[in-house]
Every structure is written in C-alpha cells, then in structure tokens.
C-alpha positions as CSV (number, residue, x, y, z in Angstrom):
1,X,93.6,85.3,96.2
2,X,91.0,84.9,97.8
3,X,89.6,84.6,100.3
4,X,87.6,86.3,101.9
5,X,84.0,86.0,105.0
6,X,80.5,88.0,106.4
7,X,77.3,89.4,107.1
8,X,75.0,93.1,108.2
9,X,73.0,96.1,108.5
10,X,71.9,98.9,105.6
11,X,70.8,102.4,106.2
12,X,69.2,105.9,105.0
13,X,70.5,109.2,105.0
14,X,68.5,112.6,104.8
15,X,70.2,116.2,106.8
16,X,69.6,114.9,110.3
17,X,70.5,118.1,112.2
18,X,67.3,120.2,112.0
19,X,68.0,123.6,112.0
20,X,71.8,123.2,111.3
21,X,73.9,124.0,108.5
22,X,76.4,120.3,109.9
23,X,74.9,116.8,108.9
24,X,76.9,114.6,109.9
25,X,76.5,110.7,108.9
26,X,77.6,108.1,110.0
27,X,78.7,104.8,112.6
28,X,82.1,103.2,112.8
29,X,83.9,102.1,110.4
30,X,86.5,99.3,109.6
31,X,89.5,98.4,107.5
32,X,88.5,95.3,105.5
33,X,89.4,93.8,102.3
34,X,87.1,92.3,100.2
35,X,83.3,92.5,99.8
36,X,80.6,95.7,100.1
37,X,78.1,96.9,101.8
38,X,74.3,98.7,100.4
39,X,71.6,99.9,102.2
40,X,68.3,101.4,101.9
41,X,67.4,105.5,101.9
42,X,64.9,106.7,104.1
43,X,62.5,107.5,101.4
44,X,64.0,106.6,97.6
45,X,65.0,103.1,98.2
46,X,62.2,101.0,99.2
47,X,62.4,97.9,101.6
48,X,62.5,94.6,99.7
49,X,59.1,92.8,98.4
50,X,59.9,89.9,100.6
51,X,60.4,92.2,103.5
52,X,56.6,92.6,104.1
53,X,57.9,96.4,104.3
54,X,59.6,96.1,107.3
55,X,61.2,99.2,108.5
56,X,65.3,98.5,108.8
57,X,67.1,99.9,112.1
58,X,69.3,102.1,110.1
59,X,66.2,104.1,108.9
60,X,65.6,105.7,112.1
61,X,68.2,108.6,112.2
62,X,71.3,109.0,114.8
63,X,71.2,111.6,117.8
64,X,73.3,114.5,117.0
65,X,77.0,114.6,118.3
66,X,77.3,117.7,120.6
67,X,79.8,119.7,120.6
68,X,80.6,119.4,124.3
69,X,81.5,115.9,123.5
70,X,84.3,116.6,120.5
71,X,88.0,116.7,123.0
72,X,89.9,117.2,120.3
73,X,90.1,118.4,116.2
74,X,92.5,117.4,113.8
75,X,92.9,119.1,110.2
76,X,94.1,117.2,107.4
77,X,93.6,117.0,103.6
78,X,92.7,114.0,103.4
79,X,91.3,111.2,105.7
80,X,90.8,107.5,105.0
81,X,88.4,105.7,106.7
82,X,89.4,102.0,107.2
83,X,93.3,100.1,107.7
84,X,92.7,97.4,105.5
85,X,93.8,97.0,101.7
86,X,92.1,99.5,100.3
87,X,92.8,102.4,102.9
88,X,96.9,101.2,102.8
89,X,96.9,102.0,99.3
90,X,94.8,104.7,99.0
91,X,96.4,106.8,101.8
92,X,100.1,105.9,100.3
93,X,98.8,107.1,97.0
94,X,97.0,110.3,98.2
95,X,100.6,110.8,100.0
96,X,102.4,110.5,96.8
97,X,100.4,113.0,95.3
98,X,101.5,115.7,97.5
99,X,98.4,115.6,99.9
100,X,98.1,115.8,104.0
101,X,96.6,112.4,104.8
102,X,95.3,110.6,107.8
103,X,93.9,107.3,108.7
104,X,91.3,105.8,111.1
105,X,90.6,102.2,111.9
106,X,88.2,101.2,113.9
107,X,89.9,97.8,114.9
108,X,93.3,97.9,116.9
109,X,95.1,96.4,113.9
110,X,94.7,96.5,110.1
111,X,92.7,94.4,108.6
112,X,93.8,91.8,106.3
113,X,93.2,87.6,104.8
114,X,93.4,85.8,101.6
115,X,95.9,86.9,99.2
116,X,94.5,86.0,95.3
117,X,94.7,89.9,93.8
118,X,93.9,90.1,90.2
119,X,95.8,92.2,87.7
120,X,95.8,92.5,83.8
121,X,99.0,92.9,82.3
122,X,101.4,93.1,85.0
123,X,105.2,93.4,84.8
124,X,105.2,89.7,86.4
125,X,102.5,88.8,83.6
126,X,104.6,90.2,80.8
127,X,107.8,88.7,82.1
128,X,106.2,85.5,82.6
129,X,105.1,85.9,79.2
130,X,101.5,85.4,80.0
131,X,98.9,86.7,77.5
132,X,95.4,87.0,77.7
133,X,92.6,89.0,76.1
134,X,91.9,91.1,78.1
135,X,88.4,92.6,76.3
136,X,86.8,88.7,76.0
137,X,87.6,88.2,79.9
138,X,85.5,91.9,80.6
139,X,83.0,90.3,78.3
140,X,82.6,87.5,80.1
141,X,82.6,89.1,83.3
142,X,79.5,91.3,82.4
143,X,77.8,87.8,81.2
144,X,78.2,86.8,84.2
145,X,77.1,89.8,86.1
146,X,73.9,89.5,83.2
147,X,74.7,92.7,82.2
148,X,73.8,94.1,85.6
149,X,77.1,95.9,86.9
150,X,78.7,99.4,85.8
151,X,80.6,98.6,82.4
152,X,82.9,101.5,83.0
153,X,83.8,100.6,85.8
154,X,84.9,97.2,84.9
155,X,86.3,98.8,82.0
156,X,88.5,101.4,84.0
157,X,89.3,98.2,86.1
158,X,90.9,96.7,82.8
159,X,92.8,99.5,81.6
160,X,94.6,100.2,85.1
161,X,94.8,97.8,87.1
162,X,98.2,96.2,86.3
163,X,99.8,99.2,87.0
164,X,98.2,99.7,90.2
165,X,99.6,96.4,91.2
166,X,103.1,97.4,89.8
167,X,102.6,100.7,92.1
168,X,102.6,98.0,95.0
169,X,105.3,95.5,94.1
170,X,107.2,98.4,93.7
171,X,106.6,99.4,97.2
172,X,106.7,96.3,98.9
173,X,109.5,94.7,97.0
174,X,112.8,96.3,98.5
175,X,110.8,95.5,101.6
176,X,111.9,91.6,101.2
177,X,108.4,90.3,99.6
178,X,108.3,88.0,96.8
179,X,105.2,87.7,94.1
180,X,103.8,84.6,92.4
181,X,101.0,84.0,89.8
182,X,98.8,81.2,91.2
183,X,99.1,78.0,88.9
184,X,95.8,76.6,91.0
185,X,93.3,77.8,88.5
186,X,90.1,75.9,87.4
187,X,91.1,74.6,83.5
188,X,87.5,73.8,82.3
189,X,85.9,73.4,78.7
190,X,83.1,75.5,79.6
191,X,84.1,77.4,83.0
192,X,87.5,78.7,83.0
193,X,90.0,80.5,85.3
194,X,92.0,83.2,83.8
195,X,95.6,83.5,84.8
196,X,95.5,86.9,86.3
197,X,95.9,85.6,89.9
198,X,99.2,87.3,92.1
199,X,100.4,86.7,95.4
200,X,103.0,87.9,97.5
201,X,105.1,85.5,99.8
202,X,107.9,85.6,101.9
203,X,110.7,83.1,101.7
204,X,110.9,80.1,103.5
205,X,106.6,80.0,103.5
206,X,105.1,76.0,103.0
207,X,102.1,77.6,100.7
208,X,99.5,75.5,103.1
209,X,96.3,77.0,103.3
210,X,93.7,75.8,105.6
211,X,90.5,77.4,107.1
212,X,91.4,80.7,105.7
213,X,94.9,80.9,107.6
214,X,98.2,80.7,105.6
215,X,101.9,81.0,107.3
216,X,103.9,83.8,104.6
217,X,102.2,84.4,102.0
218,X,99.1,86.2,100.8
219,X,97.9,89.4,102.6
220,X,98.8,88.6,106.2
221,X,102.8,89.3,104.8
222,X,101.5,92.5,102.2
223,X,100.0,94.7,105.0
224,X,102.6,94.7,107.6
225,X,104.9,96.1,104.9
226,X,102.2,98.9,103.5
227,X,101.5,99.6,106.8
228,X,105.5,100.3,107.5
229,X,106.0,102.4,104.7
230,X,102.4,104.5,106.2
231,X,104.4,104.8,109.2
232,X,108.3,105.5,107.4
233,X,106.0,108.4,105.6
234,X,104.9,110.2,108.9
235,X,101.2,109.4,108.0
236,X,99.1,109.7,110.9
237,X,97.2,106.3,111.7
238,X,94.6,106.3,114.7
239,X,93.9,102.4,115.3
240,X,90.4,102.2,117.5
241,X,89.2,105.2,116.4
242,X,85.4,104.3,114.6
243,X,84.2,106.7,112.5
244,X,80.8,107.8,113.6
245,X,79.7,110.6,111.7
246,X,80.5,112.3,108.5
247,X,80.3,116.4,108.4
248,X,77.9,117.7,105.8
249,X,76.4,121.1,105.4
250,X,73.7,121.0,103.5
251,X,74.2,119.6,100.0
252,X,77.7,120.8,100.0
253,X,80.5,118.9,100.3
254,X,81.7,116.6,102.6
255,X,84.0,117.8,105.5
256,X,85.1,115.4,107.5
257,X,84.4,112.8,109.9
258,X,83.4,112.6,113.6
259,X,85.3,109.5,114.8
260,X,86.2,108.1,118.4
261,X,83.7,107.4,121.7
262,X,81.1,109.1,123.4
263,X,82.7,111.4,125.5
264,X,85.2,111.6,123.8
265,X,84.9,112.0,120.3
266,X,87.7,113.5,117.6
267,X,86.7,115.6,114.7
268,X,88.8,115.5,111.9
269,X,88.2,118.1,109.4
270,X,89.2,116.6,105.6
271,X,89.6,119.9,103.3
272,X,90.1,117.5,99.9
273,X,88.0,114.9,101.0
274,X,86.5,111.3,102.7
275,X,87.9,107.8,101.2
276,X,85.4,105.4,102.9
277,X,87.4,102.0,102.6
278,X,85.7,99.9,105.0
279,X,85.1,97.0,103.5
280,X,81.4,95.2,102.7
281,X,78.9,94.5,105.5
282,X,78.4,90.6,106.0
283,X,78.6,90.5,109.8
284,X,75.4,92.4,110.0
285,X,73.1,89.9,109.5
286,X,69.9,92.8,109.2
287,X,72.1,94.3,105.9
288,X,72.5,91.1,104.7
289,X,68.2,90.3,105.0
290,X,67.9,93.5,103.6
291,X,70.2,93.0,100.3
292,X,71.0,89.7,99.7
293,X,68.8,87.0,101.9
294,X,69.9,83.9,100.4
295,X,73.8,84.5,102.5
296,X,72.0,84.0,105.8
297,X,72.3,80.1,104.7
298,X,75.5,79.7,104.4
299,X,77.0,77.5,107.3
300,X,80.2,79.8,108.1
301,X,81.9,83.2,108.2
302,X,85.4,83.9,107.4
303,X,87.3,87.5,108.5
304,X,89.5,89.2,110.2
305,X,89.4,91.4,112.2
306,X,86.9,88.8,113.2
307,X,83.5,90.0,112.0
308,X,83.9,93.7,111.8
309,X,82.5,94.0,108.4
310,X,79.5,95.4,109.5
311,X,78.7,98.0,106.9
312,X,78.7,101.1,109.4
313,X,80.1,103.1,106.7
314,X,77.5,102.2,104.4
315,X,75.3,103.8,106.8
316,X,77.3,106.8,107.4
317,X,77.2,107.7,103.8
318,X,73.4,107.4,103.5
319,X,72.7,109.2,106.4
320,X,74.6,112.0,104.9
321,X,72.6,111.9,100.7
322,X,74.7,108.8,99.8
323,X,72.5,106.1,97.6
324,X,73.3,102.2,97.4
325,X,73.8,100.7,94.0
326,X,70.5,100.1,92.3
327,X,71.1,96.6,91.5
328,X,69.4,93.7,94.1
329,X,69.9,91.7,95.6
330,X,73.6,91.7,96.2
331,X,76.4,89.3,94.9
332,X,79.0,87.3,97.3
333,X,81.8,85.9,97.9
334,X,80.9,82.5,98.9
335,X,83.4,79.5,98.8
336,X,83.6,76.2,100.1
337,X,86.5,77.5,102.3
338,X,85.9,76.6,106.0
339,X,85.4,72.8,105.4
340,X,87.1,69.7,104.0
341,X,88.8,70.3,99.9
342,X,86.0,69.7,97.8
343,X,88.0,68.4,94.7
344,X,86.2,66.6,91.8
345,X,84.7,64.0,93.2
346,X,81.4,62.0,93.7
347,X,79.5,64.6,95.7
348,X,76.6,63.5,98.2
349,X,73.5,65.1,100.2
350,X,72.7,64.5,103.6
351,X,70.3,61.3,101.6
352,X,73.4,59.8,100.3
353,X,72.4,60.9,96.7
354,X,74.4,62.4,94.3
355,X,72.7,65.4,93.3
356,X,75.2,67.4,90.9
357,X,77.6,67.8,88.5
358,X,81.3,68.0,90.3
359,X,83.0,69.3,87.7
360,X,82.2,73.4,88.1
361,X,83.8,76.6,90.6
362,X,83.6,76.3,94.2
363,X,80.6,79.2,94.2
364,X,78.4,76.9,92.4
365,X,79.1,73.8,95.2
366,X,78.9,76.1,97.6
367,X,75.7,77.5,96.9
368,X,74.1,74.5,95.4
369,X,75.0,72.6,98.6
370,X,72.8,75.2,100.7
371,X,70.0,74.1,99.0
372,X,70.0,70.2,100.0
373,X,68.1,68.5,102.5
374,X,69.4,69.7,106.0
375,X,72.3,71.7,103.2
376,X,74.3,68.7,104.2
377,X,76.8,67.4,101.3
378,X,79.7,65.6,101.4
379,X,82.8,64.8,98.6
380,X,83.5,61.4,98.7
381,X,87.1,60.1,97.3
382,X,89.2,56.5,97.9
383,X,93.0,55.6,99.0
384,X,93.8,57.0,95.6
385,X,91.9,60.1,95.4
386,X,94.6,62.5,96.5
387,X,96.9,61.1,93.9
388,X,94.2,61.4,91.3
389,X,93.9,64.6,91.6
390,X,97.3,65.6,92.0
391,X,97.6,63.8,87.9
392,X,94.3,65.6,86.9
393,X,96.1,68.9,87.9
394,X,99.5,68.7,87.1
395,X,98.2,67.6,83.6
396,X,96.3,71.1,83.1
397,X,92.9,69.2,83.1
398,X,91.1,70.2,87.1
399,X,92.4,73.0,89.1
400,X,90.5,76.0,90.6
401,X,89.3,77.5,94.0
402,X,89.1,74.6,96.7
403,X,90.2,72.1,94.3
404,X,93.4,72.6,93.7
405,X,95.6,74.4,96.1
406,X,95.0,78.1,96.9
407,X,98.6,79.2,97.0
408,X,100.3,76.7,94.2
409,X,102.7,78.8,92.5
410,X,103.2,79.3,88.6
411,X,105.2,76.4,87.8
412,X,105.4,74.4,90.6
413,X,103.4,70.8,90.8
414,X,100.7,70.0,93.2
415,X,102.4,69.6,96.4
416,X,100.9,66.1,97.8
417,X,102.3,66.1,100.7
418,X,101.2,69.2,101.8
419,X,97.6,68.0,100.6
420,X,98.3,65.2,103.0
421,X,98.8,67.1,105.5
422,X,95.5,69.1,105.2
423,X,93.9,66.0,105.0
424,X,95.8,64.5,108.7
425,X,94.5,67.8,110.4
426,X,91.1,67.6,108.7
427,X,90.7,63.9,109.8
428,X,91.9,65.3,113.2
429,X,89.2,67.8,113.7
430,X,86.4,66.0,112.4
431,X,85.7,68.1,108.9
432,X,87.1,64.9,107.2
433,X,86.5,61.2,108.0
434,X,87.2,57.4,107.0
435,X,86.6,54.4,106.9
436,X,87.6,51.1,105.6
437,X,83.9,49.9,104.2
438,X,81.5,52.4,101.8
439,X,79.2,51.2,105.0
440,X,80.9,51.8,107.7
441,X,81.7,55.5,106.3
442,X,78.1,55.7,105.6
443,X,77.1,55.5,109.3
444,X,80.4,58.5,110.0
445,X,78.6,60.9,108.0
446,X,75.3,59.9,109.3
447,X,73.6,59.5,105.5
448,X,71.7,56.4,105.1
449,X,73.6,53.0,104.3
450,X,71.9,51.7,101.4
451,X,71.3,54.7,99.0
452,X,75.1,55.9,99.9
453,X,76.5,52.4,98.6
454,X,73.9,52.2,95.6
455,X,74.9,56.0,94.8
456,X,78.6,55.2,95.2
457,X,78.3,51.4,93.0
458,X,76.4,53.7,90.6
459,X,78.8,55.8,90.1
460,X,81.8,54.0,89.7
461,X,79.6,52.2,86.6
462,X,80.1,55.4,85.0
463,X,83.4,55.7,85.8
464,X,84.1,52.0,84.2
465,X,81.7,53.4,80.9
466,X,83.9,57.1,81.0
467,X,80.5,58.6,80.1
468,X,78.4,60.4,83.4
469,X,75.4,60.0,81.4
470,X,73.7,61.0,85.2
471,X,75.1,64.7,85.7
472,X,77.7,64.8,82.4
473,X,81.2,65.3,84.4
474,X,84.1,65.4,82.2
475,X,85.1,61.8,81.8
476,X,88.9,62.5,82.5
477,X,87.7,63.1,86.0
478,X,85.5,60.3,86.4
479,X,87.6,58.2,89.3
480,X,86.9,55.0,90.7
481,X,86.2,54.7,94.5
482,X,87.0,51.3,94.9
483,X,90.4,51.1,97.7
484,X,90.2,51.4,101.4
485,X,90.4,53.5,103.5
486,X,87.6,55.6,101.8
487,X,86.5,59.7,102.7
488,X,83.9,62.1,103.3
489,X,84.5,65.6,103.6
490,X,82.2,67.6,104.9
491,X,81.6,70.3,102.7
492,X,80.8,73.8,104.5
493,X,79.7,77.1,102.5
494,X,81.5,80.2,103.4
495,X,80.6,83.7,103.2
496,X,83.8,85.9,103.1
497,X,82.5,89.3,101.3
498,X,78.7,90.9,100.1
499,X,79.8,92.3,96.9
500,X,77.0,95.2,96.7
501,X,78.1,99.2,98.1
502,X,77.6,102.5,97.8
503,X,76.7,103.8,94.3
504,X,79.4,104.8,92.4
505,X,81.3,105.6,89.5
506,X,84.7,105.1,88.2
507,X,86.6,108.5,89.9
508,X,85.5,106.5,93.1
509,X,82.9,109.1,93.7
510,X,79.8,108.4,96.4
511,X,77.1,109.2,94.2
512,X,73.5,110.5,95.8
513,X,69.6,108.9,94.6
514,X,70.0,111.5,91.1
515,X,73.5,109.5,90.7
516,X,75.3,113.3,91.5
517,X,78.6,113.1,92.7
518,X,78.3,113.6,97.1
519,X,81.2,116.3,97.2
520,X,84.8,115.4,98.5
521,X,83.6,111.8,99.4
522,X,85.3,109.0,97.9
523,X,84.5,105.2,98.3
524,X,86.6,102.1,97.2
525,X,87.0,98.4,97.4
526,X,84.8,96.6,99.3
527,X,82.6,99.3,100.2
528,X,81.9,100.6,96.9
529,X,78.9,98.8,94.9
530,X,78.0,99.1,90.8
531,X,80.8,96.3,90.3
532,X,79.9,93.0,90.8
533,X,76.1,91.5,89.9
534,X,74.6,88.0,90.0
535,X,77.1,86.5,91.6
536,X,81.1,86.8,92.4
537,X,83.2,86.3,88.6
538,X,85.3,83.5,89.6
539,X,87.0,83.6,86.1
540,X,89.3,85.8,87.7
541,X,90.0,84.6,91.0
542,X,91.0,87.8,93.6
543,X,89.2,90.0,91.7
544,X,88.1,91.5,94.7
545,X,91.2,92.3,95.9
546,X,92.3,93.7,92.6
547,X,90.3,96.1,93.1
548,X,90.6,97.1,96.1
549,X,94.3,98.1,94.9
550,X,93.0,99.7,91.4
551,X,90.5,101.6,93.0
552,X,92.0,102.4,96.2
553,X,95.1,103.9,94.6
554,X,92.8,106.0,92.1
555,X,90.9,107.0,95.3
556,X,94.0,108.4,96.7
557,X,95.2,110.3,93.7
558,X,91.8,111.6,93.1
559,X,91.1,113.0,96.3
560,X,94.4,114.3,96.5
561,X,93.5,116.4,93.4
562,X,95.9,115.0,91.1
563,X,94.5,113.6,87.7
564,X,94.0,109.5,87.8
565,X,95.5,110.0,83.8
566,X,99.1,109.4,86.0
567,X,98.4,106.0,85.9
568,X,99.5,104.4,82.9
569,X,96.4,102.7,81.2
570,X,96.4,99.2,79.6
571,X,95.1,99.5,76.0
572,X,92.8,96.3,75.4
C-alpha cells in the first residue's frame, strides 16, 4: 500500500534551439512509483509569493545536444520513460496493443517500494464479497482535495481501475504471486478507511514491515515478475540510460527522446509517442521550495532507487511547451513511516505536553508533529499497550496506516508477535525506548520530568472517567498507562511522494499553458499532476499506486493508438 518517500527541482519550457525546427526538452529521468513532480514555465507560471520572485535553476534553458555527440539512434513506436510501476505496465499494455515499445531507466534497476494499490471493484473484491459505494468514496475524495483536483480524472479512476488491476493479477498470477486485501485499515466514526487496499505476496512471507522494507510481499515481489514478462515479450529495456532531452519541432508533436551521457548520447525516435513515468520529484529539495514548502520539514525520506525522484522529467516536459497543474502548492505523501508505530496512544511534544487528538490517519500526526516545539513528539504506551491494541483492532474499532499493521491480511488477526518483534528491533536501534518509572523514561526521551508525569497522571484520569474531555479521543481507545516497563516512540514524519505533475487530463495527455494536448506525449502515475489536492486521500490507502496501474495501462493503450474503451469500465 503504501508507502512511499522525497523531495526536488521544477522547470520551464519554451523552443530552446534558436533557429531550429528540433526542441528538445528535457534531463534524466527515473522509474518511480508513487508521487509527482510540477514546476514553473519560463514566463506563464509565476514563482511563488513567498519566493520573493526568486528565479528557479530550471528556468535558465539547457545547451543544445549536438549532433556529433548522438553514437547511436533507435526507432521505436513507442518509448517509456521510467522502470518503475507505471512504465512496467504501461509498456506491457502498449505491447498488447500491437505497438513497438521500448524502455529507458535512468537507475540500473527498476524502481519499486510499498505495496498498498487501490482498486474498485476487483475480481478479489467481488469474490471476497466486498461492496462499497463507490460514487460517496469519489465524493469524499474531492472533499478532501476541497474541490481542487480534476473530477474526471478521479472519475475515469473509478470506472477503470479494477480492471486495470485484474489486467495485472492476471499477468503476475501464473507467475506464482498471491494477492491480499489489507484488513489494516483505520475504522473511525468520522475518518474512515475504505477497503479497497490489494497486495501481492509470495508464499512463505512473515508480512513484517519496518522502515519501509518488507521480505515477500508488496511491490519488491510485483516488479521482478512485470519486469520478466517485459523481458519474455522481447521488449527492449535500457537500464542507466537518463533521458535528457525530448525531440520537438516547433509546436508539433513530440518525437522522441535524447537519452544517455555526454559523449555518448542515444536518440530514440518514438513515431506514436513519449509515456513520461518517472515518478514525482521529492529529492529535489529546490522543486519541493518551489511547490510545496511545508515538505522540507519533515524529518525523513523514504525511496528506492534511493532518492532519484528528482523530477527531471518534469523539467523535460516544460522545456519542451509542457505546463504544471495549476493547483498550489502541492499535496504529499507524508506518513509517520520511518520511526517507532505510532498507534493510539497518549501522544507528547518535545515539552512533555500532550498536544492532540490520537485518534485520526497517520498524515495528520505526521504533519501536526512538524509543527511542535523542536517537531519533537513521542507516543507513549505501558506493559499492556501492544495487547491493547491488538483487542482495539481485532474488534473493528482502531486500525489504519502506522497503527495497525501495513501488510495484515483480510481475515487474519493482528499478529502480536510480529508487533513484538518491531518493537525488540525498535528498542534495539534507539527509535523506541523504556523504562520502568514515567521518570526515568522522561529523562530517555529528554522532555522535562514534571510536565511529562503531570501530562501522563492527567491522562490516565480520563481514561478512569472514559470521557477525553481535553482533545475528545474515542473513549474505547482511552488506555491506562499505569504497568512497567513503560515506552516512547519516537515519532518521525516521512515524505515518500509530492503528489503535484504535469497538467493533464484523463487520456494521460501532457497538456501545454492553454491546457492543448502536447502531441504524442503521454504522462502517468506519479509524474502526472491534476489528481490529488490539499493533501494525500488516505480514505483509500495505495491510491497512489492504483493509479499508477490505471493510468499507466491507459497510457500504454492510448499511445499505442488503440481506444482506452477496451477496458471494461465500472459503472458507479
């Protein structure tokens, strides 16, 4: 499901070979998973307020690629940019359709992590007998997004995206992977988890998920398979091979893509068209001031490839008439992912003050945390805590991202001894630690003595009264913390994705400043913006990389020049 980790850089575009019918756009690109990347235009898209109009690196145009330094030139019909999620399945789909496809990645593997992958109406949901309605959770979704985000595109999300992930299990399937719905979701009166949430597993896995790693399962085990059947199918795939500039003439259509080295650069001409699936641009720290400022807080980055989600497509794109989504600043994936479970419990600052309301999705701890003094915060639970919450969510009342377990499946109970064993490692490497006085653990997580115990003696009176008349929790999760040895779990917010991209519409189309169609480019997944707003829709946890399989396999079939009306639609 999730999962997903960040930061970047932004860009401009404009013809940038004077006198020269080729404009080519661009800087290398990666395959990624989850998240998008935006950037400004040289002259339409004006530096934020709060820049002070600062003038962004990606607004000064590249040096043209001469031709004495282009070895080699490769035609296809097709060419994905990126290895990751998205790219898999849009190059297997544009295969399928009868087109000449080829691949370049940047990094010398694909690019893969978390697992979550939302769908509506799968074959799993339908045998499982799971039904949900499908219009309320799209309504809810653009609440969240405050009306902000492309309804279409949600909308086009809705009606095919469970076939999409059929598509997929079908592949994958014979292949020896097995699929789950995630039983871990958040079971709130007013914030709820839809059960939409897949993962595929291998047999034999222990489902334990720790600082973004997990041993069989998720989508470390589904990209070695789509990658196999890319190779069974003879599709070419050129691992460290950046993309660096995209071949324009004029306002015509894109061509292709110059990808490779100085020196030694490969031009790969693309007669149906560019998929950019690059994923989002969090490791560049300058995109991320530009489009979303308030990520450069978080304590921690999750991804891999490690950190190269820097948004060079993003750039590319612009450089060549390519606008970023119009809504600012951007959304993200942020989770408390990277430090100790955060559960339901008494929450405290670096003051030893409570200071929130525990009971609510891991994006709102996360980001609330930031804001703290010295965005220190810590979840503090007793002897009996883990057993506590294994009752809260094995009777349907607490669940969700980072408090429950990411990879519980559909059925199964909350494994406790698996939590214990996150909790040994956790104590090993310092995220977690204990003590057998509220004092003594006090002095551990360096918060002062006497507000931590009054906070704590405080808040076990309202556990006694089952009424949180202080911050309103839910008094079926109101839990004493009276028996040694007591915890504190430092509590670390995680950027996995930026959720903003290239404008765009819901035939995956790159769309210019006048929201025309850039011809025979293509962008999906992370890359691609107009979807998310506000903040990341937890409500459906892997949405992100749901649609980096809905949208990627429309990508595919689209540029392929077959009609996306072969995927059967969900009617909500």
């Amino acid at each position: 499901m999730s999962s997903e980790e960040k930061g970047k850089k932004g860009l401009s575009r404009r013809d940038f070979f004077k006198g020269s019918a080729l404009t080519a756009l661009g800087v290398a690109s990666g395959g990624l998973l989850a998240g998008c990347g935006t950037t400004p235009t040289q002259t339409s898209q004006k530096p934020a307020e709060s820049s002070g109009g600062k003038k962004w690196s990606w607004e000064t145009k590249p040096s043209a690629i001469a031709a004495s330094d282009i070895k080699k030139t490769v035609d296809t019909e097709v060419l994905v940019i990126g290895a990751g999620l998205t790219g898999t399945v849009a190059a297997l789909s544009a295969h399928e359709a009868g087109a000449k496809v080829t691949i370049i990645e940047k990094n010398e593997t694909f690019a893969c992590r978390g697992g979550h992958i939302t769908a509506f109406n799968s074959k799993v949901q339908q045998q499982m007998g799971i039904k949900n309605d499908y219009r309320q959770i799209v309504r809810r979704w653009i609440y969240w997004a405050q009306g902000r985000c492309k309804e279409d595109m949600l909308w086009t999300f809705a009606h095919k995206s469970g076939a999409c992930f059929d598509w997929v299990l079908d592949q994958v399937t014979p292949r020896g992977l097995k699929v789950a719905m995630w039983d871990g979701y958040f079971k709130g009166p007013d914030y709820t988890e839809y059960p939409v949430t897949h993962f595929f597993y291998k047999e034999g896995t222990n489902f334990i998920y720790t600082n973004g790693n997990i041993e069989g399962a998720g989508n470390a085990v589904l990209l070695p398979e789509l990658v196999g059947l890319i190779k069974e199918k003879g599709i070419q795939l050129d691992y460290k091979t950046p993309a660096v500039q995209l071949i324009r003439e004029g306002n015509g259509p894109v061509k292709g893509v110059i990808a490779g080295t100085k020196g030694n650069y490969t031009q790969y001409n693309a007669s149906k068209g560019v998929i950019i699936a690059t994923g989002d641009y969090a490791s560049d720290k300058e995109m991320v001031e530009r489009y979303a400022p308030y990520a450069l807080q978080m304590d921690s980055q999750i991804y891999f490839p490690n950190k190269c989600n820097t948004g060079d497509a993003h750039k590319m794109a612009m450089w060549a008439g390519a606008a970023m989504q119009k809504v600012e600043p951007h959304a993200g994936v942020i989770h408390l992912e990277s430090g100790a479970q955060s559960y339901a419990f008494l929450h405290i600052n670096g003051l030893g003050e409570r200071y929130k309301n525990e009971d609510v999705n891991t994006q709102s701890k996360s980001v609330t945390k930031i804001y703290q003094p010295k965005k220190v915060a810590w979840t503090i639970y007793d002897a009996e805590g883990l057993n506590q919450v294994k009752q809260q969510i094995d009777s349907g009342i607490g669940g969700g991202l980072f408090y429950g377990q990411t990879f519980m499946r559909m059925g199964a109970k909350f494994d406790l001894a698996a939590e214990q064993q996150i909790l040994e490692t956790q104590l090993k490497n310092g995220k977690v630690v204990s003590a057998d006085t509220l004092e003594e653990l006090a002095k551990k997580m360096d918060v002062p003595v006497e507000t931590f115990v009054a906070s704590v003696k405080r808040y076990n009176e309202l556990v006694a009264a089952k009424n949180d008349e202080d911050f309103g929790k839910r008094a079926e999760l109101l839990t004493p913390i009276v028996k040694p040895p007591f915890y504190g779990g430092k509590l670390l917010s995680t950027i996995l994705t930026m959720c903003g991209g290239l404008r765009t519409n819901p035939k995956c189309q790159v769309l210019d400043e006048d929201d025309k169609p850039v011809g025979n480019l293509y962008v999906a997944g992370s890359s691609a913006g107009d979807f998310f707003a506000n903040d990341y829709p937890t409500i459906c946890p892997g949405i992100g990389h749901g649609r980096c399989i809905t949208f990627g396999r429309l990508a595919g079939i689209i540029a392929a020049g077959k009609s996306p009306d072969t995927i059967p639609s969900l009617k909500v």
